[in-house]
C-alpha positions as CSV (number, residue, x, y, z in Angstrom):
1,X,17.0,36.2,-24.2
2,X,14.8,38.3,-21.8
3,X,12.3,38.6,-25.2
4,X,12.1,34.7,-25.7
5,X,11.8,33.8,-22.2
6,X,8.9,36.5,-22.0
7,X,7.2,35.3,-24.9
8,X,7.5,31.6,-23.4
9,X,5.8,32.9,-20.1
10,X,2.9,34.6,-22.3
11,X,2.6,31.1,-24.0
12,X,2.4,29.0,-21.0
13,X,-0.1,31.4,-19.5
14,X,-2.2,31.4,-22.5
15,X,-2.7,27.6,-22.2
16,X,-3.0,27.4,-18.8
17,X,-6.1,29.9,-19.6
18,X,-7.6,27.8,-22.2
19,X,-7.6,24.9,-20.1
20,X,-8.6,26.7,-16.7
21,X,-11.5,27.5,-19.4
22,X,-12.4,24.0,-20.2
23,X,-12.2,22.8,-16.3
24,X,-14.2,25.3,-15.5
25,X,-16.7,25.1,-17.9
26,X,-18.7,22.3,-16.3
27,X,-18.9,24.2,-13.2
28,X,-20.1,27.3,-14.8
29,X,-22.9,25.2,-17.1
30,X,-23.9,23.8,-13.3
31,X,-24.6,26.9,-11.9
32,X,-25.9,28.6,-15.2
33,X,-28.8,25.1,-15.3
34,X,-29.2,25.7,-11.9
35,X,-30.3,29.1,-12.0
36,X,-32.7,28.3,-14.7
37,X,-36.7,26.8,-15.4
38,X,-37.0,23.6,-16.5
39,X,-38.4,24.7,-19.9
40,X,-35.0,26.8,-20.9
41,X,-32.4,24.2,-19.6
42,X,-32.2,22.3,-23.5
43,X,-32.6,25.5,-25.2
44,X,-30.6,25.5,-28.7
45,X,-28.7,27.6,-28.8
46,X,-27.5,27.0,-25.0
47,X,-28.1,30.0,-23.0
48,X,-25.0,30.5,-20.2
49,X,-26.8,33.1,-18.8
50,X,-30.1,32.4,-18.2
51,X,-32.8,34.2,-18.8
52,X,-35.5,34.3,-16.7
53,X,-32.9,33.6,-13.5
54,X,-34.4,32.1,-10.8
55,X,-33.7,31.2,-7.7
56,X,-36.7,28.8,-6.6
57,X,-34.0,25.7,-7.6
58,X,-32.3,26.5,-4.1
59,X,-34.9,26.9,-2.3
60,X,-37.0,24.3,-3.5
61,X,-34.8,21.7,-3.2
62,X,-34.5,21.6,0.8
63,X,-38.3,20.6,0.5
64,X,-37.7,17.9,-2.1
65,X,-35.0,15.8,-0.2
66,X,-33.6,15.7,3.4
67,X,-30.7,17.8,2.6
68,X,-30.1,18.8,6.3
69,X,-29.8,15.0,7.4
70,X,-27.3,14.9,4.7
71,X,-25.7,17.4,5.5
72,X,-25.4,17.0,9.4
73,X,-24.5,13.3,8.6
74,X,-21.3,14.3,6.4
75,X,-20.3,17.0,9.0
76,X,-20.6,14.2,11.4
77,X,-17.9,12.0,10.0
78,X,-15.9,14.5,8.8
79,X,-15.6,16.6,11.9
80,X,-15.1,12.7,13.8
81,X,-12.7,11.4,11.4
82,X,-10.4,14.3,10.9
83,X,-10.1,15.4,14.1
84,X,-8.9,12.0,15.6
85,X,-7.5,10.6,12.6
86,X,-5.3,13.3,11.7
87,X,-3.8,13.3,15.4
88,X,-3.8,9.6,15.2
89,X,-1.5,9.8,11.7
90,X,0.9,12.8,13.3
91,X,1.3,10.4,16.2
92,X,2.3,7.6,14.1
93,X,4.2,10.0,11.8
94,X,6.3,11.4,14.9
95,X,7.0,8.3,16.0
96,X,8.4,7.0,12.3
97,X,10.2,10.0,11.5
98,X,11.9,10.2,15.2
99,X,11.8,7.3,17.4
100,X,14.1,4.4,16.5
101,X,12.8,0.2,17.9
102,X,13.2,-2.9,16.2
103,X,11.7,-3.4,12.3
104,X,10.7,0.0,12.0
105,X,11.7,-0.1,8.1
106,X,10.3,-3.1,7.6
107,X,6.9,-1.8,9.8
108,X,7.1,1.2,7.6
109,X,7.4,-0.8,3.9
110,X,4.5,-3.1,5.6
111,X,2.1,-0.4,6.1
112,X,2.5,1.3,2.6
113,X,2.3,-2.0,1.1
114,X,-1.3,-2.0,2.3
115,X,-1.7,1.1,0.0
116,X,-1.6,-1.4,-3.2
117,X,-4.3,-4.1,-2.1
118,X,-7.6,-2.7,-3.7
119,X,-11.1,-1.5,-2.1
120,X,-12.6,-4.0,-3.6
121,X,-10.8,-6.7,-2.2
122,X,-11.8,-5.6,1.3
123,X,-15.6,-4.6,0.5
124,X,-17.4,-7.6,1.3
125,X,-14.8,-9.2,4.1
126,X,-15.8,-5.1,5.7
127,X,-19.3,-5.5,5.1
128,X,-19.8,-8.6,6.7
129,X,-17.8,-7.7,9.9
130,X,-19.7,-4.3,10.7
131,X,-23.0,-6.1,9.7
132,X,-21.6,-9.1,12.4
133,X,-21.1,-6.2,14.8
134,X,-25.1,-4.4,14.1
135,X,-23.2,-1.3,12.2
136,X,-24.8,-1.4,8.7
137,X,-27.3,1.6,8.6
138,X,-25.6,3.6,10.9
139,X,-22.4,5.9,10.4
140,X,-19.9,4.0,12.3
141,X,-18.4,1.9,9.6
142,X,-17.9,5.2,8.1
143,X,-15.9,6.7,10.9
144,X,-14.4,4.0,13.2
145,X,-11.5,3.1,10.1
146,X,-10.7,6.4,10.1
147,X,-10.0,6.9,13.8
148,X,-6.7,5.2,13.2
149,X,-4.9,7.5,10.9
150,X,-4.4,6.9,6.5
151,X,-1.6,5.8,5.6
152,X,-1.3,8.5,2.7
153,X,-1.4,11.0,5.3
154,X,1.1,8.9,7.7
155,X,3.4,8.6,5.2
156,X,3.1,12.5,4.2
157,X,3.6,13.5,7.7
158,X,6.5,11.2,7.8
159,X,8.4,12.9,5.1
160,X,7.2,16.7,6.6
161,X,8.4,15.8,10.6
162,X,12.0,14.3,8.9
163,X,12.6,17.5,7.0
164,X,11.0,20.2,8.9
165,X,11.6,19.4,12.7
166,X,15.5,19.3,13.9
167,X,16.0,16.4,15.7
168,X,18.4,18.7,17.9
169,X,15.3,20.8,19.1
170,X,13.5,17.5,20.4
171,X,16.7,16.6,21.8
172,X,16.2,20.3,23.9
173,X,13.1,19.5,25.1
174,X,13.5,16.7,26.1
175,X,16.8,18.2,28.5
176,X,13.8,20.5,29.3
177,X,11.9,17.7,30.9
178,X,9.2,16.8,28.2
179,X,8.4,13.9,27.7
180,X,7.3,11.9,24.7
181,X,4.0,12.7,24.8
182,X,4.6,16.5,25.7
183,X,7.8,16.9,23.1
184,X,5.3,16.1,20.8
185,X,2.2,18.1,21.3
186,X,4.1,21.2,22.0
187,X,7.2,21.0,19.5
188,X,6.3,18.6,16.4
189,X,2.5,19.4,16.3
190,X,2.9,23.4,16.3
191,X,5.9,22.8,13.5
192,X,3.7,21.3,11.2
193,X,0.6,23.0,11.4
194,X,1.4,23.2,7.6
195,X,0.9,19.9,6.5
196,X,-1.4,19.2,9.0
197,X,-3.5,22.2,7.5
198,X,-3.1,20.6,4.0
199,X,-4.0,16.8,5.2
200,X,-7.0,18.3,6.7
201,X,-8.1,20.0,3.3
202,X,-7.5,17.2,1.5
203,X,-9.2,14.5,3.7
204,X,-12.2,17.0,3.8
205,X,-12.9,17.0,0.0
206,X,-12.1,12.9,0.3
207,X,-14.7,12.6,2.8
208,X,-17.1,15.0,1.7
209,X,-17.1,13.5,-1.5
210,X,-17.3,10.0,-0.6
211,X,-19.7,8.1,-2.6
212,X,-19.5,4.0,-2.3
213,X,-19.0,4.0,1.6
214,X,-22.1,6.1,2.1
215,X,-24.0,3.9,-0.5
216,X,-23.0,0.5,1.0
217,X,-23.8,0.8,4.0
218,X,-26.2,3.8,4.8
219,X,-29.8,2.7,3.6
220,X,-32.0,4.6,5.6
221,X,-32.6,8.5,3.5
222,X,-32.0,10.3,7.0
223,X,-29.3,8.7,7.7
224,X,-27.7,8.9,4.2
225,X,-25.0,11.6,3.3
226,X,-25.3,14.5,1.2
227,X,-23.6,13.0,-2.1
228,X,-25.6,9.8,-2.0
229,X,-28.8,12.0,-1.4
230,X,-28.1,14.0,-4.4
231,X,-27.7,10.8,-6.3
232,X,-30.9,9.0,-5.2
233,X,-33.0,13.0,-5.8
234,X,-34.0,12.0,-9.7
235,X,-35.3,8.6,-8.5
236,X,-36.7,9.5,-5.4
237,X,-37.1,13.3,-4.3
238,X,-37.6,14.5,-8.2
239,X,-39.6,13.6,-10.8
240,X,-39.7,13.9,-14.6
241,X,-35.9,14.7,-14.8
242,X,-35.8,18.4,-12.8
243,X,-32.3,19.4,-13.8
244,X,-32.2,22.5,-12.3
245,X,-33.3,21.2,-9.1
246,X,-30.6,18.6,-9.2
247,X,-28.2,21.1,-10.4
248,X,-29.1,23.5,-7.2
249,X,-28.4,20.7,-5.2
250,X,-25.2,19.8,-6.6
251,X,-24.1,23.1,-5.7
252,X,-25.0,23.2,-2.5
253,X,-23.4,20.5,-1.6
254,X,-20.4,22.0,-3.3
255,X,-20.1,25.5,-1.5
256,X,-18.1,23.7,1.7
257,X,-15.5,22.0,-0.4
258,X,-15.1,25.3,-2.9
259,X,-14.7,27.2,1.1
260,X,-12.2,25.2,2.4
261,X,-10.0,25.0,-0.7
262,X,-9.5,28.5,-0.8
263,X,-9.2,28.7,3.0
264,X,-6.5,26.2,3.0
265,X,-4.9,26.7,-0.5
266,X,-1.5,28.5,0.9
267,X,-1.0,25.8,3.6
268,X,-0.5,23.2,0.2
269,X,2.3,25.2,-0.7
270,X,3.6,26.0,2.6
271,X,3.9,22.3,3.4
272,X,5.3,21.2,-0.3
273,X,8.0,24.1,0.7
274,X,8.8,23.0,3.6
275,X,8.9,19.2,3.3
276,X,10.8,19.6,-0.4
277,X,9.3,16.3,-0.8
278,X,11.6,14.5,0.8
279,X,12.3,10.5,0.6
């Protein structure tokens, strides 16, 4: 039995590194084209490991495009967004999870409903609102929704605060004196720190990544965030198809999200241990 179940394990592991292999081999070929010159990157047979290696690509490529301004601009929303939204969501969270008033079910159902209706329904009603307001071309459409909480992370919060806070220990502070405002900063916000962690990982790389926000309503390059400004660099920052320089850049704008994965990887499982996915 001990054999069998051994000899399972070695099996699962040995596909789990095959395919680790095949996700990862896009990355790898990313870094290996951006370390090389423009004359090796379609050489057959492919070279993995290039040969001259050069590093020019990174350094060439803050000259080529506003990087910086791309940069700054997606550490402006995501700093913005996260910081308030996420308080926002644990607010609305504590208050699901906790509180009972009138229709909160129904409230509840409501808001995740909202979760099926499409971007694209939404797009152009959006577009013409912030351009009503004077918003287009500046990063406020891209950080004001986002002030208010997600409901994915509402919802997520929901299911942490019912399983992982005791409604008993609420029920202490609050014959301590707290009120709503302090039971919650200094009892249900320290508790889940977890799944406040992971919500903050995940809406990073969500924001970071964001592509069709950015592009609709950010025109101006300076302006513009780092993924669209990648995008635009072969039709506007590089000619005659520089892969590698592309490739550099891709990377670059990679290295946060890569960081705070691995930063933040152990509160993912913390919170899923926690929570127990609860309904």
């Amino acid at each position: 039995m001990a054999k069998e179940r051994r000899l399972i394990n070695l099996l699962v592991y040995g596909l789990l590194l095959v395919g680790s292999i095949f996700m990862l081999g896009p990355l790898i070929w990313t870094i290996s084209t951006s370390l090389k010159t423009q004359a090796h990157v379609f050489d057959v047979p492919p070279q993995w490991i290039p040969n001259p290696v050069t590093w020019t690509n990174y350094a060439d490529v803050w000259d080529k495009a506003p990087l910086l301004h791309g940069f700054m601009n997606s550490a402006i929303i995501v700093v913005t967004v996260l910081s308030v939204g996420l308080f926002v969501a644990a607010m609305a969270a504590y208050a699901f999870s906790k509180f009972d008033f009138p229709f909160k079910e129904a409230i509840f159902m409501a808001l995740l409903g909202t979760m099926m209706i499409p971007y694209s329904v939404v797009m152009i009603p959006q577009y013409i609102g912030f351009s009503e307001l004077g918003w287009v071309d500046t990063l406020l459409p891209l950080i004001v929704p986002g002030l208010f909480g997600n409901i994915v992370t509402i919802f997520f919060f929901r299911q942490f605060m019912q399983g992982a806070i005791p409604n008993d220990l609420i029920d202490a502070a609050k014959i301590d004196g707290c009120g709503y405002f302090r039971t919650f900063t200094t009892v249900a916000l320290p508790i889940a720190k977890p799944a406040i962690a992971a919500q903050a990982a995940l809406g990073f790389m969500g924001i970071w990544n964001d592509f069709m926000g950015p592009l609709i309503y950010l025109h101006t390059p300076e302006k513009q965030t780092i993924q669209v400004l990648i995008a635009s660099m072969q039709s506007n920052y590089i000619s005659n198809s520089n892969y590698p320089s592309m490739m550099a850049a891709s990377i670059i704008a990679l290295l946060p999200v890569i960081i705070v994965f691995f930063l933040a990887q152990r509160y993912f499982i913390e919170s899923m241990a926690i929570s127990g996915i609860k309904g």
